[in-house]
PATOR-591093 format. One record per residue: residue in one letter; x, y negated, z of N, C-alpha, C, O in turn. Coordinates in steps of 0.1 Angstrom, whole numbers, plus 5000, padded with zeros to 4 digits. Each point is the difference from the previous one (the first is absolute). Layout:
N
aXYZXYZXYZXYZ;...
//
This chain:
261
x179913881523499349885000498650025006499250084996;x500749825014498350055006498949874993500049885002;x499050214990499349915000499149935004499650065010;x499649824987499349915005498850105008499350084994;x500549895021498550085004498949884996499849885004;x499450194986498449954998499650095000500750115001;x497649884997499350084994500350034984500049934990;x500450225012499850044988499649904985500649964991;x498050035014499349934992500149864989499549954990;x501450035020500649804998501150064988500849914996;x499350194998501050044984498949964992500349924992;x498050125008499250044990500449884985500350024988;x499549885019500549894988500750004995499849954989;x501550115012501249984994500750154997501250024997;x497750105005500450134990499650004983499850094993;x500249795005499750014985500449894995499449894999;x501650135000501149884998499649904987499949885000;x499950204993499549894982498649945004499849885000;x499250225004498849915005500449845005499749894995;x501250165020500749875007500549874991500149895004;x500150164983501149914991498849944993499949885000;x499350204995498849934994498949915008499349944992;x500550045021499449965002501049885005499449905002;x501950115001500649895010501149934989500549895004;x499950174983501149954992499549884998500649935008;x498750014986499949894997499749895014499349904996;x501150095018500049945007501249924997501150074998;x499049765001501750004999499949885007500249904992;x499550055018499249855010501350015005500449885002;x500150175000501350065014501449974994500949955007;x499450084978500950004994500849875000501250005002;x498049874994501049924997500449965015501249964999;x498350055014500749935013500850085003501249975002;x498450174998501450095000501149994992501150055004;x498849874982501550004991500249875005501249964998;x498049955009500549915007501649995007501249964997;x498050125013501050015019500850154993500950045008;x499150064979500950024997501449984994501150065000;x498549824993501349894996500749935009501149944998;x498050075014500949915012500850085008500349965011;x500350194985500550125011500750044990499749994988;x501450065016500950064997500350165004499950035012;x500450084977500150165006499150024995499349924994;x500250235010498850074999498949995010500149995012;x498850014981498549975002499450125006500050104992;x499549915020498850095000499250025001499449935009;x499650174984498750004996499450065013500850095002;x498349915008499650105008498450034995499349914997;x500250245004499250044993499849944987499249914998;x501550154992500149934984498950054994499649944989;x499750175016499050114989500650004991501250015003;x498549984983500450024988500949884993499950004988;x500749935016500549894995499649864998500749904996;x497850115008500149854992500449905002500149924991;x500250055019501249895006501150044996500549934991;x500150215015501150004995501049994987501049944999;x498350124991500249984990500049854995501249984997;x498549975001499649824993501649925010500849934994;x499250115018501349915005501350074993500949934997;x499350215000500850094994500049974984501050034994;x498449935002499449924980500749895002500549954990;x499949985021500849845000501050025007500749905002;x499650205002501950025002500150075017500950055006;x498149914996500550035020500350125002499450084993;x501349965015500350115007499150045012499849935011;x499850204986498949985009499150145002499250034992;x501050045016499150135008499349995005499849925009;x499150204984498849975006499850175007500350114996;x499349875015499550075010498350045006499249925007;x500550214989498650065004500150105003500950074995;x498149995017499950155007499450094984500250124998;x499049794994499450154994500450014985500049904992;x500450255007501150044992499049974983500549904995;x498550144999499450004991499849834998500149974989;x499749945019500249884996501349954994500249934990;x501050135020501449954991500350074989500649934990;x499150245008500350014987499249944986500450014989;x498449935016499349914991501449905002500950024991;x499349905018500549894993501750014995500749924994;x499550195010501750064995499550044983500849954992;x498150125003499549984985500249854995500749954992;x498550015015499649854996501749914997500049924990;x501150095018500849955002500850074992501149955001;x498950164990500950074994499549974988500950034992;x498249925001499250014989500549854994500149974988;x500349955023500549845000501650025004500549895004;x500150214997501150005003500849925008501049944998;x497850065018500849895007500650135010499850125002;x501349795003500850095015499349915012500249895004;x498850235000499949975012499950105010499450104995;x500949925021500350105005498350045010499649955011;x499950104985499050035006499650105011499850114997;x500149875015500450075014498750065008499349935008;x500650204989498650045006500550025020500450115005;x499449785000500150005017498949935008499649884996;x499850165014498850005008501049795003501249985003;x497849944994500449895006500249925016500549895004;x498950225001500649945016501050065002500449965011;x500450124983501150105007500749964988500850094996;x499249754994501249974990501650045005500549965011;x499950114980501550055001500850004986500650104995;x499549755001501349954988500849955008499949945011;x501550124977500949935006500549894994500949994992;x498249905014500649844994499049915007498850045001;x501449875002499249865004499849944984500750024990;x497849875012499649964991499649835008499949975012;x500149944973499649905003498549974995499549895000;x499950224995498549964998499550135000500750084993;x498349985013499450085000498150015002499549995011;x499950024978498549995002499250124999500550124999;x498449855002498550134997499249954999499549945010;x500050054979498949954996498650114997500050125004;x499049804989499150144998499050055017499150095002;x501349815007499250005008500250125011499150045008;x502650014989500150095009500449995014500150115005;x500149795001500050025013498750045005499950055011;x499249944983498550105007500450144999499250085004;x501849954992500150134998500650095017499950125003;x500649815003500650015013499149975010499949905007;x499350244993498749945012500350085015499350095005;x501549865000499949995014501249885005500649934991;x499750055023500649945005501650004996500949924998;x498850255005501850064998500249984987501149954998;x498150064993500550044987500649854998501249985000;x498049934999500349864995501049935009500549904995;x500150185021500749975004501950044992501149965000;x497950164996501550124992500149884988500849915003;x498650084988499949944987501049885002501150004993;x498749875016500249925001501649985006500849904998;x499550235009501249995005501150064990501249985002;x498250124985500850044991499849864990500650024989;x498949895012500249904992501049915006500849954993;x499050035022501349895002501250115003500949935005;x499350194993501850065001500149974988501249974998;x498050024991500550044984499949824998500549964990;x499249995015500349814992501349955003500550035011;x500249884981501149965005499549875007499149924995;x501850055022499549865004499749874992500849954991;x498150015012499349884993499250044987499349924993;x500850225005499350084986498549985005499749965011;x499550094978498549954997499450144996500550074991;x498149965019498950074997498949924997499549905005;x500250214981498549894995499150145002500450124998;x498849855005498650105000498549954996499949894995;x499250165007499049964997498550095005499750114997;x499849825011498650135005498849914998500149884996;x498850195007498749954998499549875014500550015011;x498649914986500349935008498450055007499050014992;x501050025019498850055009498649905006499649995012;x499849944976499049935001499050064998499850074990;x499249915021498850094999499250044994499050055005;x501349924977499750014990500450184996499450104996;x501649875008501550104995499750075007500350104993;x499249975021500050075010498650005001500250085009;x498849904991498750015005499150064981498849964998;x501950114995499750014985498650165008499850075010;x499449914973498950115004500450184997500450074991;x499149955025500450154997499450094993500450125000;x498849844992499650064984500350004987501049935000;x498850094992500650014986500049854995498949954997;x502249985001500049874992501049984991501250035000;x497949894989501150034990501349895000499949905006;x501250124988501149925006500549924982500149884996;x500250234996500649974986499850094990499450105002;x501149854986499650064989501850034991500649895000;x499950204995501250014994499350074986498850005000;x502150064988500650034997500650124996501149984995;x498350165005501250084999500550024987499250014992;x502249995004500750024993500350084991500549984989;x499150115017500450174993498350004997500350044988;x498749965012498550014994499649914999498850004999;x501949845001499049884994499049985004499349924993;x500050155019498649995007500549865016501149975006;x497550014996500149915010499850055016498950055003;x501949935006499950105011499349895013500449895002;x498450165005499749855005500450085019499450095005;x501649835001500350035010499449945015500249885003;x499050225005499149985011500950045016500850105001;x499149855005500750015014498750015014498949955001;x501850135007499050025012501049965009501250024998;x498449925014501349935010499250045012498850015001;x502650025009499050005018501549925004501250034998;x498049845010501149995011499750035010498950005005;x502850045002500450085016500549865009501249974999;x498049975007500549875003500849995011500749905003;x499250225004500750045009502250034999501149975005;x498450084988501450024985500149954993500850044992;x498449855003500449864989500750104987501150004995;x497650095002500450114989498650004994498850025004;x501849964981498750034988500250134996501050064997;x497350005003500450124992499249974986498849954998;x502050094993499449994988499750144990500850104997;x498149885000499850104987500249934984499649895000;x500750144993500449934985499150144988500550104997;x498449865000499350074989500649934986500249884999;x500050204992499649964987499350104993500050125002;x499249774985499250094993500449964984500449884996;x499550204997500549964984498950094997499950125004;x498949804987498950014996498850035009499050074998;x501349855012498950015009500150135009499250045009;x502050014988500150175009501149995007500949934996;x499350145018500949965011500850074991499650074991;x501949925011501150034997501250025008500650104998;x499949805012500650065010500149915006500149894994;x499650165027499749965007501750025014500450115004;x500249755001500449985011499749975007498949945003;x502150105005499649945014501749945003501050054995;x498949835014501349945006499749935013498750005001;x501849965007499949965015501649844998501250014997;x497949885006501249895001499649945014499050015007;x502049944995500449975013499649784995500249944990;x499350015022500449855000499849925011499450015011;x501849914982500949935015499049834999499349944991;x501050045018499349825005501449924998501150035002;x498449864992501349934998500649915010500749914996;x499050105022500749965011500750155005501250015003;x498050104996500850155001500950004989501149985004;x499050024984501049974992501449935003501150055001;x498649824999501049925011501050005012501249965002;x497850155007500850055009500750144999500850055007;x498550004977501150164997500849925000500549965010;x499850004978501249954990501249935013500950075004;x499049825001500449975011500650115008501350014999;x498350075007500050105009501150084993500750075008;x499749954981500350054989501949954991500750054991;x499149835018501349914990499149964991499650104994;x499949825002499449974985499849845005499649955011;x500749994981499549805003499049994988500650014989;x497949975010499349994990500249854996499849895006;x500650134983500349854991498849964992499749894998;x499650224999498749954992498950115000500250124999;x498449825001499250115002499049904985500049884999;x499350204994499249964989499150074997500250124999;x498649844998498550084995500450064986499050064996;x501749964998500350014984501450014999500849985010;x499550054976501549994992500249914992500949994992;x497849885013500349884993500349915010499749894997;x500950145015500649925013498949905003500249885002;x498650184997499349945009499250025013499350105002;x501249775008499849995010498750125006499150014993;x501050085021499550105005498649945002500249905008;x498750114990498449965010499150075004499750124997;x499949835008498750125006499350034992498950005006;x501050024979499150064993501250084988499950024988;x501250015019501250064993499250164993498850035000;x502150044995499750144994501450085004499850115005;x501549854994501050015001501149935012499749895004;x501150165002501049915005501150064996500150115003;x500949834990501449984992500849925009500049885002;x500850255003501049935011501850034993500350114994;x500549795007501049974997500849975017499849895005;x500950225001500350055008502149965001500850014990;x499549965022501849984993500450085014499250005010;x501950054991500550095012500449905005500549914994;x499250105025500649875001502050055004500550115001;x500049745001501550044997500650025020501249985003;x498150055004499949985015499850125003500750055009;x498050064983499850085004500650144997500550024989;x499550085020501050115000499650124989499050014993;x502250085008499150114990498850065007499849985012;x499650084982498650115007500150135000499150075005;
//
């Protein structure tokens, strides 16, 4: 299995898998549209980049059948724990997502969590998109979700600013989390640094690189791709996309004309 070419660097976030859980578990915005358009499909569900579960799991708590799929190995055995502790069956598949290789078509397959930034180049998002429409059954549905590139969102200061405040769990102290950003506008790529401090003292520092797409370039991937966009939304509360969005939530259907890839 070959894996995904990035920089190195783009793991740092996601080598500390419980950190990941504590700062991102209690996200659940995503949850009910997903048990949505999962009651409307029939078969198994696939998760693409699942990290630790948290999607996955919660549709697996209400009966679906459903694999979740990620390149990195320390996130799935977090959530193969997590899923063993709740005694659900679920089959969890460590495979680079542009080079998807199950054997079975699906009628819903998403990624949420804002990973299509995770696919920063041309090829890559070309690979990604085409292992989504071999693995959909015709007329099946991709939901995804990325950041929406308002010059808010992209033009952020390249010095220390602070973003949030969590929580940690395991010492009951408050961790207050600061970010440093450069954009490459050339490459419609953010680089980010992620500080946190618990008690006012650095504690650990990333680094990640996301990729973002324009929502007329969007348009013409998906298109380009088999995909008929049925719905595009600022939120997971299906509301309509605007130019002061944060998000764009696209609900994506293969179309039934278009060939394999």
């Amino acid at each position: 299995m070959r894996l995904i070419t990035m920089k190195l660097y783009n793991f740092e976030e996601y080598d500390r898998p419980n950190l990941y859980d504590t700062e991102n578990e209690n996200y659940k915005e995503d949850l009910p549209f997903l048990l949505k358009w999962a009651e409307r499909c029939k078969g198994p569900i696939i998760d693409l980049a699942c990290g630790t579960g948290r999607a996955t799991i919660p549709l697996a708590i209400v009966g679906h059948t459903i694999i979740g799929v990620d390149i990195h190995k320390g996130m799935l055995d977090l959530a193969k724990q997590k899923a063993e502790v709740l005694n659900l069956d679920i089959d969890w598949v460590q495979q680079d997502c542009t080079e998807l290789d199950l054997p079975l078509k699906s009628e819903l397959i998403f990624s949420v969590g804002n990973s299509f930034q995770h696919f920063l180049t041309n090829e890559q998002q070309d690979a990604l998109l085409s292992s989504v429409h071999r693995h959909l059954a015709t007329g099946g549905y991709f939901i995804f979700e990325t950041r929406f590139p308002n010059a808010e969102e992209l033009l952020q200061p390249t010095t220390e600013e602070y973003w949030r405040t969590y929580k940690n769990q395991l010492t009951g102290k408050s961790v207050d989390v600061y970010t440093i950003s450069q954009y490459d506008s050339l490459n419609q790529l953010q680089h980010y640094t992620t500080i946190r401090k618990e008690d006012g003292q650095q504690d650990i520092s990333t680094r990640i690189t996301l990729r973002y797409v324009f929502p007329k370039e969007m348009q013409r991937l998906l298109n380009s791709h088999g995909f008929d966009i049925v719905h595009i939304y600022k939120d997971w509360n299906e509301r309509f996309i605007t130019k002061d969005s944060v998000q764009m939530v696209y609900v994506c259907r293969k179309s039934e004309d278009s060939s394999e890839r």
